[in-house]
N, CA, C and O atoms as a Tinker XYZ file with bonds, in Angstrom:
   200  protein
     1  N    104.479000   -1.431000  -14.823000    73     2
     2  CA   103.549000   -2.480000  -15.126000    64     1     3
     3  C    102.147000   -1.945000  -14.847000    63     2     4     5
     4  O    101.963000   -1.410000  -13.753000    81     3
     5  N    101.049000   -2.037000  -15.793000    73     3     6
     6  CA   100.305000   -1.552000  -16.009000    64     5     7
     7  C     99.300000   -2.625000  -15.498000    63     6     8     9
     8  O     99.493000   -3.472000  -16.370000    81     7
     9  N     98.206000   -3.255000  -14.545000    73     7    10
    10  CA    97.670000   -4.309000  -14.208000    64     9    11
    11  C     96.505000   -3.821000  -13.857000    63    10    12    13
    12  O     95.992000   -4.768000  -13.262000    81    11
    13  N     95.525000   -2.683000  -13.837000    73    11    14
    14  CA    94.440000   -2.356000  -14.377000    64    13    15
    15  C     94.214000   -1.560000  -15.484000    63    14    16    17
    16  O     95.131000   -1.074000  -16.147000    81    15
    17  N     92.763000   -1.364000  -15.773000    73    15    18
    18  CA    92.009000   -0.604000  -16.542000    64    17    19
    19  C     91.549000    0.562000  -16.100000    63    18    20    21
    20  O     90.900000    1.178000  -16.945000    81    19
    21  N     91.671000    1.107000  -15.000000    73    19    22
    22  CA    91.120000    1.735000  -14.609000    64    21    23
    23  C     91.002000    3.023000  -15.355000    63    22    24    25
    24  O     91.725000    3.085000  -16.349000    81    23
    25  N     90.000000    4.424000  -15.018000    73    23    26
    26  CA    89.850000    5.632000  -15.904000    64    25    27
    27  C     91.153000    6.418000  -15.686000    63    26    28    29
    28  O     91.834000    6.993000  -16.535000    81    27
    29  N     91.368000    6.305000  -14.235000    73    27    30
    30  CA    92.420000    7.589000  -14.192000    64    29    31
    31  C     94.086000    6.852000  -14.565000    63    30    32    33
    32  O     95.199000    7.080000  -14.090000    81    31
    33  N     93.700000    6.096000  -15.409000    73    31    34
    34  CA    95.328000    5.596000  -15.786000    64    33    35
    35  C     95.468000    6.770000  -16.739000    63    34    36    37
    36  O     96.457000    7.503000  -16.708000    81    35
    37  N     94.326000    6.957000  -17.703000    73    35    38
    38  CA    94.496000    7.250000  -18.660000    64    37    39
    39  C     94.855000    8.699000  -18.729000    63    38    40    41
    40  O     95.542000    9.173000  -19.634000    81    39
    41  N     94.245000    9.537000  -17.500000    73    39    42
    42  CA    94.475000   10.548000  -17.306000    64    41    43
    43  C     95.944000   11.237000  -16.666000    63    42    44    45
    44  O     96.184000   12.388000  -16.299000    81    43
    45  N     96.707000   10.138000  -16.701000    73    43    46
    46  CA    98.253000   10.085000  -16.017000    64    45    47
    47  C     98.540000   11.409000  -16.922000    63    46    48    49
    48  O     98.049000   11.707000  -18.011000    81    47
    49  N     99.915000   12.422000  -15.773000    73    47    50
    50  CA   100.718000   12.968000  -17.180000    64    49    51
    51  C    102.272000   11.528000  -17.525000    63    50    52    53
    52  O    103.245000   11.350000  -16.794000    81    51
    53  N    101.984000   10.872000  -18.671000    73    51    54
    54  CA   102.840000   10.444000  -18.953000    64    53    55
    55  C    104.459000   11.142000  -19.356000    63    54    56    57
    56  O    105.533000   10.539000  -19.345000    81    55
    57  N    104.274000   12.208000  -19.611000    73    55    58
    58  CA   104.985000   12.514000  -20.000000    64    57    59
    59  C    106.066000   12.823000  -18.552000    63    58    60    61
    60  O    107.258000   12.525000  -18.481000    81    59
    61  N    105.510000   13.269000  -17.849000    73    59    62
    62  CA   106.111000   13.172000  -16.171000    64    61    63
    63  C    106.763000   11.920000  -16.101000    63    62    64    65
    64  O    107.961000   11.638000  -16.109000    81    63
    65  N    105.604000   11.126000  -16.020000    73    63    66
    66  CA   106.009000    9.379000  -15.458000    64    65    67
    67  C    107.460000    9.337000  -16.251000    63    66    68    69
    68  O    108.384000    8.854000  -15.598000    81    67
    69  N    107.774000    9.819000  -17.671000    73    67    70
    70  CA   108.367000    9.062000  -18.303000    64    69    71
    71  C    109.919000    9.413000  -18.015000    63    70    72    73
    72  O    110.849000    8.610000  -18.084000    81    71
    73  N    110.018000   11.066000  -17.606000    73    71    74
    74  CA   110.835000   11.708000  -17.124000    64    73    75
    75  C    111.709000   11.552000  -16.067000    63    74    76    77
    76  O    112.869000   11.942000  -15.934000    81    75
    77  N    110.511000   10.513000  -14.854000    73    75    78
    78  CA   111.379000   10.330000  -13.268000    64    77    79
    79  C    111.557000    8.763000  -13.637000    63    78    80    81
    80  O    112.000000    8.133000  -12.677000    81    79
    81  N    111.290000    7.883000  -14.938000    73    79    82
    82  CA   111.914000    6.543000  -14.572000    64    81    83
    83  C    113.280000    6.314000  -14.843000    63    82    84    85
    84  O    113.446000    6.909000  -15.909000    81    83
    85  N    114.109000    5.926000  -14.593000    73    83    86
    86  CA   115.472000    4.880000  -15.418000    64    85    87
    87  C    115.378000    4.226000  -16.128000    63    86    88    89
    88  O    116.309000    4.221000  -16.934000    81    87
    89  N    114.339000    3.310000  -16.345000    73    87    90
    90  CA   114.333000    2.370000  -17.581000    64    89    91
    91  C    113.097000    2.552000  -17.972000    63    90    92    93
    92  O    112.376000    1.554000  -17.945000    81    91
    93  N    112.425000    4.033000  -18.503000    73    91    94
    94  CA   110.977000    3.902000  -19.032000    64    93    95
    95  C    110.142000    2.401000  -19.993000    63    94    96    97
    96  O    109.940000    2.076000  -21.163000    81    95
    97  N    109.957000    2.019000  -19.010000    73    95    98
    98  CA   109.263000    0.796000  -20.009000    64    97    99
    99  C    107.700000    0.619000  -19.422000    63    98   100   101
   100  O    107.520000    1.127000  -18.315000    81    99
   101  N    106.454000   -0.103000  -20.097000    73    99   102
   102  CA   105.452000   -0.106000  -19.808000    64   101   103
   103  C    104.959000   -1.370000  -20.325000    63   102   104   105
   104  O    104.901000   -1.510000  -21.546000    81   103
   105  N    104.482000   -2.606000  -19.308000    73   103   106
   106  CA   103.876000   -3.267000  -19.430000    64   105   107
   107  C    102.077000   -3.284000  -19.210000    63   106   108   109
   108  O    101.424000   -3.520000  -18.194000    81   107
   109  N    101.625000   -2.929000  -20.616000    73   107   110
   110  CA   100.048000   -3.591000  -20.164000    64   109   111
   111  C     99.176000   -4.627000  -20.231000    63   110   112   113
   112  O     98.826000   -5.312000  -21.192000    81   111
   113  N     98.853000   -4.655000  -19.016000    73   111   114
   114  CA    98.514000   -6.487000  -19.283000    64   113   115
   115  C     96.425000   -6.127000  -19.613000    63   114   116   117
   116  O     95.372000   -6.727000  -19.395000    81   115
   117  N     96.853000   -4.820000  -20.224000    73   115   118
   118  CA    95.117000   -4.926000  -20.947000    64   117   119
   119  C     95.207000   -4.222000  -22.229000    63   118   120   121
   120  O     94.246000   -4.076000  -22.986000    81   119
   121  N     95.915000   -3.965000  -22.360000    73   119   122
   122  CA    96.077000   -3.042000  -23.635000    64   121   123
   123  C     95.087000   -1.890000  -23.680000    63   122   124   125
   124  O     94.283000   -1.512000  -24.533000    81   123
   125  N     95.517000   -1.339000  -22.119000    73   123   126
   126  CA    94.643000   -0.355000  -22.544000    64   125   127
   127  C     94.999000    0.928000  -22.866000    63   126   128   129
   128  O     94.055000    1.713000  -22.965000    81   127
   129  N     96.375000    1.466000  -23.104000    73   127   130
   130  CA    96.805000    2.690000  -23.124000    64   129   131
   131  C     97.603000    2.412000  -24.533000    63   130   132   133
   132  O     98.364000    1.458000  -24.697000    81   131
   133  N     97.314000    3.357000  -25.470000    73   131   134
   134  CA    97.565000    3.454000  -27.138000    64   133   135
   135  C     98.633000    3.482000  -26.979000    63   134   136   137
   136  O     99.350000    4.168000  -26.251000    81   135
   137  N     98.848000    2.568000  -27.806000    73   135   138
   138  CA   100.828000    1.986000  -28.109000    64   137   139
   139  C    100.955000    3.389000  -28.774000    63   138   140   141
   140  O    101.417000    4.142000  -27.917000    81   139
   141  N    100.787000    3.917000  -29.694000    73   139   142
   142  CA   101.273000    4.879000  -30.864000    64   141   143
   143  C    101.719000    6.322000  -29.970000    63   142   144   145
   144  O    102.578000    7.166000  -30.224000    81   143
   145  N    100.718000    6.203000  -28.790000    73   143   146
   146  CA   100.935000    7.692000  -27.754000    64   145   147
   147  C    101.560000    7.695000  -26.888000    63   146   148   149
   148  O    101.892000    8.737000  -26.322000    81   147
   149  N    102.041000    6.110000  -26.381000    73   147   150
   150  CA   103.363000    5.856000  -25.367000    64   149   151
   151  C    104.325000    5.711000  -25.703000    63   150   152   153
   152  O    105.241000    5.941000  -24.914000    81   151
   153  N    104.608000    5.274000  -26.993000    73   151   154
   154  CA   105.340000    5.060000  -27.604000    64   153   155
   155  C    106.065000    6.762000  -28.273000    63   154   156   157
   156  O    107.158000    7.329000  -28.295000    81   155
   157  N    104.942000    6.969000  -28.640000    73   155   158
   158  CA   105.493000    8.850000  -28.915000    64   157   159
   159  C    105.996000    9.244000  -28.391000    63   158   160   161
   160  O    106.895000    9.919000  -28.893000    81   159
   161  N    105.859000    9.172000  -26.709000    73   159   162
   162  CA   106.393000    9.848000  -25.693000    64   161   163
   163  C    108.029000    9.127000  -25.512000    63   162   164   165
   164  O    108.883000    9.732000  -24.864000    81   163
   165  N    108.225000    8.235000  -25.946000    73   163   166
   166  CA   109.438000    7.627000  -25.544000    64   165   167
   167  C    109.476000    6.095000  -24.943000    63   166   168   169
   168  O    110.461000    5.366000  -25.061000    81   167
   169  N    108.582000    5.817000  -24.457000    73   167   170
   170  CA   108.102000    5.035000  -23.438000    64   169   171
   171  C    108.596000    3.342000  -24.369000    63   170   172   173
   172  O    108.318000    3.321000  -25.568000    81   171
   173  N    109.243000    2.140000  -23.799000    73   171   174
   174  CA   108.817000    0.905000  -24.280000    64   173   175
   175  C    107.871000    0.254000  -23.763000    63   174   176   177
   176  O    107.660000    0.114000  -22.558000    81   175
   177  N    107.248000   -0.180000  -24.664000    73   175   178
   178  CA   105.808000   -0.754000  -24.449000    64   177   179
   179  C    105.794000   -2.205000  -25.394000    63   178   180   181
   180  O    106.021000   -2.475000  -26.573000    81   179
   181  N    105.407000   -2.939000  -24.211000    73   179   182
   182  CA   104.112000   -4.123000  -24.232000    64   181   183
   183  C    103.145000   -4.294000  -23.910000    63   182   184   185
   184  O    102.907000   -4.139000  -22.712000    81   183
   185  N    102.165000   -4.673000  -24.753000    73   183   186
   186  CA   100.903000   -5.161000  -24.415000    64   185   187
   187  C    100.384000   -6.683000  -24.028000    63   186   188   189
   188  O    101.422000   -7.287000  -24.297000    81   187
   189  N     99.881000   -7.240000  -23.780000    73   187   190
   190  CA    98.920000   -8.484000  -23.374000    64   189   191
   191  C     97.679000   -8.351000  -23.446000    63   190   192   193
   192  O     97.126000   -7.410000  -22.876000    81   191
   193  N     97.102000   -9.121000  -24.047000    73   191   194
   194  CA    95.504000   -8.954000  -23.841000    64   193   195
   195  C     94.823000   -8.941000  -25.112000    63   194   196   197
   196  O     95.363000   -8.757000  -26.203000    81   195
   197  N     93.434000   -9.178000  -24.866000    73   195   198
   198  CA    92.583000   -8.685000  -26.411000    64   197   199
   199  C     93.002000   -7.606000  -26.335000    63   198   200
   200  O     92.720000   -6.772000  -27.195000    81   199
């Protein structure tokens, strides 16, 4: 669950994150990380937000 904006979200290696979860999923409640590039990676994703 994704519940800021902050800069260094963006700088995550996702591709790590996506590797050590069990149920890779990603809630953002700002939409701030590009569906098309989390989604690339494998990742399920929701957004919320403008």
């Amino acid at each position: 669950m994704l519940l800021t904006h902050w800069p260094q979200n963006e700088t995550l290696d996702w591709g790590k994150i996506f590797s050590a979860m069990r149920r890779p999923y990603i809630f953002d409640t700002h939409n701030f990380l590009a569906r098309e590039t989390i989604e690339k990676i494998g990742f399920s994703y929701d957004g919320l937000g403008i």
